[in-house]
C-alpha positions as CSV (number, residue, x, y, z in Angstrom):
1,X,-8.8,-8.4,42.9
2,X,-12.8,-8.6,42.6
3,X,-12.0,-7.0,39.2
4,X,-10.4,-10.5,37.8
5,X,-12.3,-12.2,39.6
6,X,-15.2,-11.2,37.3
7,X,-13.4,-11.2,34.4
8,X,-11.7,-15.0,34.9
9,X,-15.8,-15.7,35.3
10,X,-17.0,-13.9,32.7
11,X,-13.9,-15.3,30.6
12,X,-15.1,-19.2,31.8
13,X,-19.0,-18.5,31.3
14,X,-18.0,-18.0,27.2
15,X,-18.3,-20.4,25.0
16,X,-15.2,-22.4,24.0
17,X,-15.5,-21.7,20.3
18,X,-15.8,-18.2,21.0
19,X,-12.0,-18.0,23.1
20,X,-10.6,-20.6,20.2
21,X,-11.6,-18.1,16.8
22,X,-10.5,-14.9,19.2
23,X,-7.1,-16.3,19.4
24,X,-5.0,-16.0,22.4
25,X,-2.2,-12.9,22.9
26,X,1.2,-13.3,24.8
27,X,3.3,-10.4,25.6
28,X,6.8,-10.8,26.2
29,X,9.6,-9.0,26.8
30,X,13.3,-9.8,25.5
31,X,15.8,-6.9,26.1
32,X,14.2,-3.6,24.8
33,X,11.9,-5.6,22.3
34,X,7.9,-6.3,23.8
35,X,6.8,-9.0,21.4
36,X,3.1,-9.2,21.1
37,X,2.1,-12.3,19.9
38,X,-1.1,-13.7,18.5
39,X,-2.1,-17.4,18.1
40,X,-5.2,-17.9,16.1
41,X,-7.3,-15.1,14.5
42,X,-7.4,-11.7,16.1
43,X,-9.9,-9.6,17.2
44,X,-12.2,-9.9,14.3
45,X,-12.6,-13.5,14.2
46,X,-12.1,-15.4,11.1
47,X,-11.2,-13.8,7.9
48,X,-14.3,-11.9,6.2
49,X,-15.4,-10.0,3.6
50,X,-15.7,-6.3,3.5
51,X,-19.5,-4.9,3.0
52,X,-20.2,-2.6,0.1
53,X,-21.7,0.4,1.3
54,X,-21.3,2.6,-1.0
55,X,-21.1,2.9,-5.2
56,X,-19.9,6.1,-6.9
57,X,-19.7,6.6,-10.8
58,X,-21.6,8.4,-13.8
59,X,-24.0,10.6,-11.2
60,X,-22.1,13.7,-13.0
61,X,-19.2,14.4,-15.1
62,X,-16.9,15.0,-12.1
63,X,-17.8,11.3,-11.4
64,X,-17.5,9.8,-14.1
65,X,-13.7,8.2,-14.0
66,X,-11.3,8.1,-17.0
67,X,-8.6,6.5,-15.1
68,X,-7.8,7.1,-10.9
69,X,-4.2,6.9,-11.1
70,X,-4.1,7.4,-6.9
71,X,-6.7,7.1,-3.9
72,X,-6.2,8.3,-0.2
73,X,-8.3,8.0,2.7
74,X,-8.9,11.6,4.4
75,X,-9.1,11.7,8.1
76,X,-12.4,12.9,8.3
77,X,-14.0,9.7,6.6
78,X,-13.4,11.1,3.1
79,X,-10.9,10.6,0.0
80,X,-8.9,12.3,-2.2
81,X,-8.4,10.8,-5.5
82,X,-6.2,12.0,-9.0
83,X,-7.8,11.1,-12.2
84,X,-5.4,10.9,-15.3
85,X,-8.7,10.9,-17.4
86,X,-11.4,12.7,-16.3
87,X,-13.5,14.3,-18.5
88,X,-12.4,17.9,-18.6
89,X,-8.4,16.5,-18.6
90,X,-6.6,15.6,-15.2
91,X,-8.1,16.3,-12.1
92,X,-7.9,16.1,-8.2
93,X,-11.0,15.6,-6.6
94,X,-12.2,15.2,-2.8
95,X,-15.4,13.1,-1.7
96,X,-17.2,13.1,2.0
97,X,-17.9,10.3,4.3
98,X,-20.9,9.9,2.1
99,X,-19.4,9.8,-0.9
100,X,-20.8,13.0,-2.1
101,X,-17.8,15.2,-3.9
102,X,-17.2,18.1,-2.0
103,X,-14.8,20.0,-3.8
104,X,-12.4,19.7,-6.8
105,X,-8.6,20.8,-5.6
106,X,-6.7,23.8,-8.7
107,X,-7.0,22.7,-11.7
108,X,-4.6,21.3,-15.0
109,X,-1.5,23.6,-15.4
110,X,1.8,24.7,-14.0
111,X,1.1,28.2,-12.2
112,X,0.2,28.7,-8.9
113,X,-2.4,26.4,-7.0
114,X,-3.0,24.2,-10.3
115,X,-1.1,20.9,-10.7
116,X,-0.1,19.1,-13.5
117,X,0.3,15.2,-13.7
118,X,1.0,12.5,-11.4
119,X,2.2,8.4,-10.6
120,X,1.4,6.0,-8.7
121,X,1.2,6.4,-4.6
122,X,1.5,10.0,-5.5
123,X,-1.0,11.3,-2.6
124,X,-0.2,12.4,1.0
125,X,-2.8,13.2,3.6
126,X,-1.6,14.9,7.4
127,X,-3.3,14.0,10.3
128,X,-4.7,17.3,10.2
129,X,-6.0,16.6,6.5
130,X,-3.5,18.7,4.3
131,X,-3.2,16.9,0.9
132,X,0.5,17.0,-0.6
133,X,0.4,15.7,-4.2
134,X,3.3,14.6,-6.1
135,X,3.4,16.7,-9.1
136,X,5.4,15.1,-11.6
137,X,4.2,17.1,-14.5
138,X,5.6,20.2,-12.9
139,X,8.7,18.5,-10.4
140,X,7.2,19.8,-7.3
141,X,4.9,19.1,-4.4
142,X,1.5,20.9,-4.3
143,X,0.0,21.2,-1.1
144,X,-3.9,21.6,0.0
145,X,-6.6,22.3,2.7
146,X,-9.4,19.6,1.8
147,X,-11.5,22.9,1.7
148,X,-9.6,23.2,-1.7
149,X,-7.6,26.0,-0.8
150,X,-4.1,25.8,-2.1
151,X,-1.1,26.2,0.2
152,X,1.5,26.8,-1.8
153,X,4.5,24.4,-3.4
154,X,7.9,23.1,-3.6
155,X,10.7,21.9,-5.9
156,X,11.6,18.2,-6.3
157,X,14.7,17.2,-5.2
158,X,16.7,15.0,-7.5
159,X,16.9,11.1,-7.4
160,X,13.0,10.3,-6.5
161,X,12.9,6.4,-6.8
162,X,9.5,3.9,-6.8
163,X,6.7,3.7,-4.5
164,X,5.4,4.4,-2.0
165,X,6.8,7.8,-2.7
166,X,4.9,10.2,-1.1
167,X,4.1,9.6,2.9
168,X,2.6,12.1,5.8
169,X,5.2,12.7,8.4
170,X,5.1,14.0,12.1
171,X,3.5,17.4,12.0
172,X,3.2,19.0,8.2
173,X,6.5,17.0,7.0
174,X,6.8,14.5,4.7
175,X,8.3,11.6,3.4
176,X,9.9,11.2,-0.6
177,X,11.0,7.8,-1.8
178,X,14.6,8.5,-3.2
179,X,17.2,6.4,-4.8
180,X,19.6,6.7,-1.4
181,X,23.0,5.0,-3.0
182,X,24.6,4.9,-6.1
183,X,23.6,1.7,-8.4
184,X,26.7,-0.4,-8.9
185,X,27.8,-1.1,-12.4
186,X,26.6,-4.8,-12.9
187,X,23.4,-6.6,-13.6
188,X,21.4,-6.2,-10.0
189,X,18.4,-8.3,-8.9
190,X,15.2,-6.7,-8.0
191,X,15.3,-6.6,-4.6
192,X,18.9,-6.0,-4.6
193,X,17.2,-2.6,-6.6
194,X,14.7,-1.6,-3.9
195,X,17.2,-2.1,-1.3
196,X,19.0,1.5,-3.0
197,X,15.5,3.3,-1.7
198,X,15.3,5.3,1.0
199,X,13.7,8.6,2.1
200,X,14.3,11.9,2.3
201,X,12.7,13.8,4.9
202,X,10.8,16.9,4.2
203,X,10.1,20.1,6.0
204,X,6.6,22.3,4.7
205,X,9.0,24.4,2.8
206,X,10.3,21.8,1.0
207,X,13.6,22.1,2.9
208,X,15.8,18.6,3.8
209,X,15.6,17.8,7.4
210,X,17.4,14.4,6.7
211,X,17.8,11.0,4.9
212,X,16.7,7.4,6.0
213,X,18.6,4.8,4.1
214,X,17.0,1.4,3.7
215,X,17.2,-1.1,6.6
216,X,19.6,-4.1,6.7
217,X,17.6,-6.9,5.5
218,X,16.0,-9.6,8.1
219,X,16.5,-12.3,6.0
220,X,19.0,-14.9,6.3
221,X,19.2,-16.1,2.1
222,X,18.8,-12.5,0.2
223,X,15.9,-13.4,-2.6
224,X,16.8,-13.3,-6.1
225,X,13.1,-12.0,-6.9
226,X,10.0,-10.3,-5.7
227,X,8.4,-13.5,-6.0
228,X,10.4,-14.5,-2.9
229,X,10.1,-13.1,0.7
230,X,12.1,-10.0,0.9
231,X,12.5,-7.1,3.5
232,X,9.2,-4.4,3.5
233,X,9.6,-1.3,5.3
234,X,7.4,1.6,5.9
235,X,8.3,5.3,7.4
236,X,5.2,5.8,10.3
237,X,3.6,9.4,10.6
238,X,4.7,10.0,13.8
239,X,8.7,9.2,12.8
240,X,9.1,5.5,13.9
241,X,10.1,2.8,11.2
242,X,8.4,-0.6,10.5
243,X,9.8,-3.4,8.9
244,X,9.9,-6.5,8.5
245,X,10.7,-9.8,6.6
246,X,7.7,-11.1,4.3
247,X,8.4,-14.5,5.0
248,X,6.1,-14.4,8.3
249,X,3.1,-12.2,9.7
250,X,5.3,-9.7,11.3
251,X,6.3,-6.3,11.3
252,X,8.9,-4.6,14.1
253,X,7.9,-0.8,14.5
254,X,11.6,0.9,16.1
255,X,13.3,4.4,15.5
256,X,14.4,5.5,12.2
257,X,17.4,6.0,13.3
258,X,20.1,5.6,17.0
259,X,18.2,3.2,19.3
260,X,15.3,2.9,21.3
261,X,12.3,1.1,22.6
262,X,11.4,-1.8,19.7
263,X,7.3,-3.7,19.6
264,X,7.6,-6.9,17.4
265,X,3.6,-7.9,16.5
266,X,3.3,-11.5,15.2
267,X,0.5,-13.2,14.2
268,X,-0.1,-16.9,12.5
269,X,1.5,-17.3,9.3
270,X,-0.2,-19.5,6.7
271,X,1.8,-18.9,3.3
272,X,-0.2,-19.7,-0.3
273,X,1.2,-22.0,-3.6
274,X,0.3,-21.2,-6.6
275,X,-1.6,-22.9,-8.8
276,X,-0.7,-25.4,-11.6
277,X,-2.2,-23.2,-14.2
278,X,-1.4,-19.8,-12.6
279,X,1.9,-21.4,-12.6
280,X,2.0,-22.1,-16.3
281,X,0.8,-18.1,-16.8
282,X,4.3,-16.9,-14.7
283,X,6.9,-18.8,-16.7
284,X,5.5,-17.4,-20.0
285,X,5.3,-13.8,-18.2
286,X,8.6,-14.7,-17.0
287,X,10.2,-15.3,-20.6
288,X,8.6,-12.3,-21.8
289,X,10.0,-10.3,-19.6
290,X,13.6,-11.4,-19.9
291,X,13.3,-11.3,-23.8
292,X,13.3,-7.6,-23.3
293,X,15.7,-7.5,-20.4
294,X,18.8,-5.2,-21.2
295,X,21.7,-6.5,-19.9
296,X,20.2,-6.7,-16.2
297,X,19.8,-9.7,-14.0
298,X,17.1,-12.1,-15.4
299,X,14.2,-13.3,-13.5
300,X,13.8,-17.3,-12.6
301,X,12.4,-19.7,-15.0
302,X,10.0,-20.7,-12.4
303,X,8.0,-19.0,-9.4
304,X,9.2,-20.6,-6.0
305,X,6.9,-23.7,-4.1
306,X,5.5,-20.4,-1.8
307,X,4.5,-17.3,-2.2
308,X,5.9,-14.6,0.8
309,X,3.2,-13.7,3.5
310,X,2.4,-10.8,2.1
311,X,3.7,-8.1,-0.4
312,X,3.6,-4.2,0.8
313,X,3.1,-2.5,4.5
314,X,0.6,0.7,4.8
315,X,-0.6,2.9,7.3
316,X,-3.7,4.8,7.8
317,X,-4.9,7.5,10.1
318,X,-6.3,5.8,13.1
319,X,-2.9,4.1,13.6
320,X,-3.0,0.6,12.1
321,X,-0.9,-1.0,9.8
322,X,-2.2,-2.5,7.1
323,X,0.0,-6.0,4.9
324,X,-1.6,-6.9,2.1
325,X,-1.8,-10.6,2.0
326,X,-0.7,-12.9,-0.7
327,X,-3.0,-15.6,-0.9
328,X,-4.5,-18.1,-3.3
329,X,-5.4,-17.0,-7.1
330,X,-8.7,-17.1,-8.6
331,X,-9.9,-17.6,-12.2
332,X,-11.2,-14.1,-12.5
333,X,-13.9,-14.5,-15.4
334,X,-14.3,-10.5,-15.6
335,X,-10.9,-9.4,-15.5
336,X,-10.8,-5.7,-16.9
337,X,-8.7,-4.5,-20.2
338,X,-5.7,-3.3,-19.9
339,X,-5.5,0.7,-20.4
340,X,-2.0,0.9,-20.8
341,X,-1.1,2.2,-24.9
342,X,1.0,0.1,-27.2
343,X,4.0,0.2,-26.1
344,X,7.3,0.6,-28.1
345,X,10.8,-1.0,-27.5
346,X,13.6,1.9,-28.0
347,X,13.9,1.4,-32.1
348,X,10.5,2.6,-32.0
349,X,9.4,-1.5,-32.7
350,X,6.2,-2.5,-31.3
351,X,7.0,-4.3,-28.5
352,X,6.2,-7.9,-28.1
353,X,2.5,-8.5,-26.7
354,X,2.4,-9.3,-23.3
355,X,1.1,-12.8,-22.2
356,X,-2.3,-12.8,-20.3
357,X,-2.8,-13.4,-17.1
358,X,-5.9,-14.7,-16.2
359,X,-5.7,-15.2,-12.4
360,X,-6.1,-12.5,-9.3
361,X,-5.4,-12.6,-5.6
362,X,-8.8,-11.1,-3.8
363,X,-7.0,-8.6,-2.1
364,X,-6.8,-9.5,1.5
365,X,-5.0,-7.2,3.9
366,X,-4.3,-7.9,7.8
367,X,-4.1,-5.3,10.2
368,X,-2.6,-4.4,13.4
369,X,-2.7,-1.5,15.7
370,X,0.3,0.5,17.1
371,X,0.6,-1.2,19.8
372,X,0.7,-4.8,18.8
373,X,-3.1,-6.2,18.4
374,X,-3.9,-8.2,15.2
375,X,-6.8,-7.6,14.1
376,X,-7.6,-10.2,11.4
377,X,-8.1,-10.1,7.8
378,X,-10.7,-8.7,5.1
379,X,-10.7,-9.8,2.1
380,X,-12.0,-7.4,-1.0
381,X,-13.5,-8.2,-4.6
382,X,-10.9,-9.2,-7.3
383,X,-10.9,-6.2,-9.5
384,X,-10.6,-3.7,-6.2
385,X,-7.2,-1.6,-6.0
386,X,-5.8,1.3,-4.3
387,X,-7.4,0.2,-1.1
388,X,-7.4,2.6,1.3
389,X,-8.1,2.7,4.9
390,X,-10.1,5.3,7.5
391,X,-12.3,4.1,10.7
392,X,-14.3,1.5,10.3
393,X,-14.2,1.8,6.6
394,X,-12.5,1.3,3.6
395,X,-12.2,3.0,-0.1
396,X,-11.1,1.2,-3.5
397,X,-11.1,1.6,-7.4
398,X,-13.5,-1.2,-8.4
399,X,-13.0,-1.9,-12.6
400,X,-15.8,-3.8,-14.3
401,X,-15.4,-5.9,-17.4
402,X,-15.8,-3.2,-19.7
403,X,-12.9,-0.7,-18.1
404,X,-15.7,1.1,-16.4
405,X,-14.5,3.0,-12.7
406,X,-16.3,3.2,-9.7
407,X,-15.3,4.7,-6.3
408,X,-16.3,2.1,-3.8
409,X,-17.0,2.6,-0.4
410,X,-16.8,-0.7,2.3
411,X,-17.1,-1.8,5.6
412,X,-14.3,-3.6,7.1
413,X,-16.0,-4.9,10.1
C-alpha cells in the first residue's frame, strides 16, 4: 500500500505536460486477447529525430560502397551488410559497435564457404549472431559465425516469393518467403498477389519442419492496391505471428498456427494525404506502369484521399517491433540517381523512361515492445534506407546526391 501511495504522489507532484506527451496506457482483457492501448505519444514523448553518431565510407577500399544491396543489425551492436559493388566484386562484410569492420565473411564464388549473389531482405541474423544469407547466385543458404567462420550450406527449395524472405527463427531455424498457393489464371491485384506468400520453415540443415500460409485478411473492403491499407504480417523469432491491418497503429502478436494466448498493441493513429503535386507525380507513374502491364490487373488512375498507417512490420533483436510509418512527402532537393541499368521490355526495346519522382517520406518508424508498450516514433533523413535496428541504436544506407554510400550509425533516443 505505502508503495502507491508514493507513486499516486510522485505521479501528482509531475508536471501536467509531462503526463499529457507520455500518453496514458489501458490494459484490457476481452476473451483470450489483453489489448494494450496507448492514447497520446508513448514512452519517448513526441516524435524525434534520430542522432547521427556515426559516418562510415572511403576510410579503405573495403569501405568504400558500390551498392549495399542488404543491411542487418547484429546482436552485439554490429551489422552485417552485402555489397553488389564493392570494389574487388560482391562482398559480405561485418562492422562492430563502432563501426570499425571486423571481418569480411568467404568470398565471390560457388564452392564451399564463398557465396555468390543476393536480393533484397536477403540477410538473417540468430539471436546468437549466426548470419544466414540468401544466396541467389548459387540457390542456397550460406550460413556464418560473425567471427567469419563459415558453417556450412543448404539447397533452396522451390517457389521462394518477395520480401521479407529471409527471417531468424526460434533456435538456429529460419524463415523463407515462398509462394504458398497456386496463382489463379486471371488478372490478380497486388495485394491479392502477396496474399499467395507464406513461409516455409527451416531446420539448420535445410530440412522442412513446416509451412505457414498467409493470414485471413483483417480488413473488411479487400484493397485493390498497395496504395490502400492492406493486411502486413511478420513471422517473430521466437515462433509467434504478428499481423495486422495497415489502416490503424496496430499489430496482434498470436500463434502461427492452432490457438492460443493473443496481445493486441494499439496506439493513436493519425493517417497522411498526399500532396497536390506528389499527387500529380503518381498518376503519371501510374500510367507508366500500366502501359507496360501484361495482361494483369491495372493499377487506379489515382492514389486514394489517405495513405495506410504505415507500410511493412520488422523485428529486431531486443524484442520490439518496428512499422514504418507513412507520412507526409517532402520535396527532396538531393534525391540520388537511380543505379538501376537501362532496362529492356521482352523484344529487346528500350523500355519507356520512367517518370521522376521528386518527393520522399523521411522514413519514420514506430515501435513497440513484445509486450504491448509503444514507444513513439523516430524519424530518419530522406535518402536513409535499409534501416536497421539494435539497442538504443540504429544502422542505414545514407545516399548523397552524387550516388555516393555511407554506412550510418544513429541514435534512436
Amino acid at each position: 500500500m505505502r508503495t502507491r501511495l508514493v507513486c499516486a504522489l510522485a505521479l501528482m507532484l509531475l508536471p501536467t505536460s509531462m503526463i499529457a506527451q507520455a500518453g496514458r496506457v489501458e490494459h484490457l482483457k476481452r476473451g483470450d486477447t489483453t489489448i494494450v492501448r496507448t492514447t497520446g505519444n508513448g514512452l519517448w514523448g513526441a516524435p524525434h529525430d534520430a542522432g547521427e553518431v556515426k559516418r562510415i565510407g572511403g576510410e579503405s577500399d573495403a569501405t568504400t560502397f558500390g551498392f549495399i544491396i542488404a543491411l542487418e543489425a547484429l546482436p552485439s551492436g554490429g551489422v552485417v551488410f552485402f555489397d553488389g559493388r564493392a570494389l574487388e566484386g560482391q562482398a559480405m562484410r561485418v562492422l562492430g559497435p563502432d563501426g570499425r569492420l571486423m571481418k569480411t565473411l568467404g568470398r565471390n564464388g560457388g564452392g564451399p564457404g564463398e557465396h555468390g549473389g543476393c536480393g533484397l531482405d536477403c540477410l538473417a541474423v540468430a539471436g546468437d549472431g549466426t548470419i544466414s544469407m540468401l544466396d541467389h547466385d548459387n540457390g542456397r543458404v550460406d550460413n556464418y559465425r560473425m567471427d567469419g567462420t563459415a558453417l556450412g550450406s543448404f539447397s533452396m527449395h522451390a517457389g521462394f516469393g518477395r520480401g521479407p524472405q529471409i527471417l531468424a527463427g526460434p533456435g538456429n531455424t529460419l524463415y523463407l518467403r515462398i509462394w504458398a498457393s497456386i496463382r489463379p489464371n486471371r488478372p490478380q491485384t497486388d495485394p491479392e498477389d502477396m496474399a499467395r506468400l507464406g513461409y516455409q520453415h527451416i531446420g539448420p540443415t535445410g530440412r522442412i519442419i513446416d509451412t505457414i500460409p498467409a493470414p485471413t485478411s483483417w480488413l473488411r473492403t479487400l484493397p485493390q492496391s498497395m496504395l490502400e491499407p492492406t493486411t502486413q504480417w511478420l513471422m517473430l523469432p521466437d515462433g509467434r505471428l504478428a499481423v495486422g491491418g495497415t489502416d490503424r497503429l496496430a499489430v496482434l502478436l498470436r500463434p502461427a498456427k492452432g490457438v492460443g494466448p493473443l496481445l493486441l498493441m494499439e496506439a493513436p493513429t493519425q493517417r497522411a494525404s498526399y500532396l497536390a503535386a506528389e499527387r500529380q507525380e503518381m498518376r503519371a507513374l501510374f500510367a507508366w506502369a500500366n502501359n507496360l502491364r501484361d495482361g494483369g490487373h491495372p493499377l487506379p488512375n489515382d492514389p486514394p484521399p489517405l495513405k495506410p498507417a504505415y507500410s511493412a512490420l520488422g523485428i529486431d533483436h531486443d524484442g520490439r517491433i518496428w512499422l514504418q510509418r507513412r507520412v507526409t512527402a517532402i520535396k527532396n532537393p538531393n534525391k540520388p540517381p537511380e543505379k538501376d541499368e537501362e532496362a529492356m521490355t521482352e523484344s529487346g526495346a528500350p523500355m519507356p523512361k520512367q517518370p521522376p519522382i521528386t518527393f520522399t517520406e523521411p522514413p519514420t518508424f514506430a515501435g513497440f515492445k513484445l509486450d504491448g508498450t509503444y514507444l513513439g516514433e523516430v524519424r530518419f533523413p530522406l535518402n536513409a534506407t535499409h534501416i536497421t535496428f539494435t539497442g538504443d541504436f540504429a544502422w542505414a544506407v545514407v545516399t548523397d546526391k552524387e550516388g555516393m554510400e555511407s554506412i550510418v550509425k544513429y541514435r534512436i533516443h
